[in-house]
C-alpha positions as CSV (number, residue, x, y, z in Angstrom):
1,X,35.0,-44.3,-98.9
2,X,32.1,-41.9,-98.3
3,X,32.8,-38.3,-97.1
4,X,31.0,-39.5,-93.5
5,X,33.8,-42.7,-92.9
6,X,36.5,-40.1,-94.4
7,X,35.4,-37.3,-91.6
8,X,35.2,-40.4,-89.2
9,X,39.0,-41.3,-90.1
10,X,40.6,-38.1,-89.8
11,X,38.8,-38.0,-86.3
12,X,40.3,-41.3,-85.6
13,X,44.0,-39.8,-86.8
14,X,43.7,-36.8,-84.2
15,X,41.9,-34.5,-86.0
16,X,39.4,-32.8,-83.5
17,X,35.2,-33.5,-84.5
18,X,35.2,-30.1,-86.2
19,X,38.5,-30.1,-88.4
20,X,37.2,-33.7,-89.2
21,X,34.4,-32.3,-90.8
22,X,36.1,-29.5,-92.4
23,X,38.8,-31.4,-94.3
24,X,36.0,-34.2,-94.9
25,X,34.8,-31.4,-97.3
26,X,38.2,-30.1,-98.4
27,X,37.2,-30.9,-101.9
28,X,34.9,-28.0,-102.5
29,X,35.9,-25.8,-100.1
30,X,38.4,-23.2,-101.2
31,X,40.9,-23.4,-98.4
32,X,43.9,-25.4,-97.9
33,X,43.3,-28.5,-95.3
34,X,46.0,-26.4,-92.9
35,X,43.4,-23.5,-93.1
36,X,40.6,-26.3,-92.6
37,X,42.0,-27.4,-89.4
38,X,42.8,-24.0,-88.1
39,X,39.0,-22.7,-88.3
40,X,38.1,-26.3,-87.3
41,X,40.7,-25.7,-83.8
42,X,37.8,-25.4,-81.2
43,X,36.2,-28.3,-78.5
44,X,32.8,-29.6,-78.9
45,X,33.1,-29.9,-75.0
46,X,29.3,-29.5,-74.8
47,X,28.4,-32.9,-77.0
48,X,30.3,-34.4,-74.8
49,X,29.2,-33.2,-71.6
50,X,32.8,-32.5,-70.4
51,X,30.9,-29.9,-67.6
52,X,27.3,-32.0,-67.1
53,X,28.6,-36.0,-67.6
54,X,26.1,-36.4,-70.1
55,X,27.0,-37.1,-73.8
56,X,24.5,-35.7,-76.2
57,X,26.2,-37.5,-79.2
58,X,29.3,-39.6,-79.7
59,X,32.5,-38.3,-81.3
60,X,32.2,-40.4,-84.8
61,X,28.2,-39.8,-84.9
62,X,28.5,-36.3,-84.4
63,X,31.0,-36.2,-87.4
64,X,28.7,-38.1,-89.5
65,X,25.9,-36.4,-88.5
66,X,27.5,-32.9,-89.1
67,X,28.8,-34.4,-92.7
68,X,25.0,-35.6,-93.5
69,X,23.6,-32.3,-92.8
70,X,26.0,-30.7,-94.8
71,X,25.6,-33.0,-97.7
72,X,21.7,-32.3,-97.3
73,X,20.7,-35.8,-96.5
């Protein structure tokens, strides 16, 4: 599975969009995947346009997206 479907997983298992990407990269980050998820705790309320009604981006392709820029591609 490629990091982007592993972030989208996690997501999909409760992990919020940010800890998804996080622990996606827990493999060369030097933190446990408790620490991951703890930096990763915060809402990405405005992609989601919790306080307009408009949704910039959609939960799984803002993970991906997020994964791919980290990756560099």
């Amino acid at each position: 599975m490629d990091r982007c479907e592993h972030a989208v997983e996690l997501k999909h298992k409760g992990y919020n969009c940010a800890q998804a990407v996080l622990c996606a990269f827990a493999d060369k980050l030097d933190l446990s995947e408790e620490d991951l998820k703890k930096i990763g705790a915060s809402l990405c309320k405005d992609l989601k346009g919790r306080d307009t009604g408009t949704v910039i981006c959609e939960c799984d392709d803002c993970v991906r997206n997020a994964v791919r820029i980290s990756e560099g591609t």
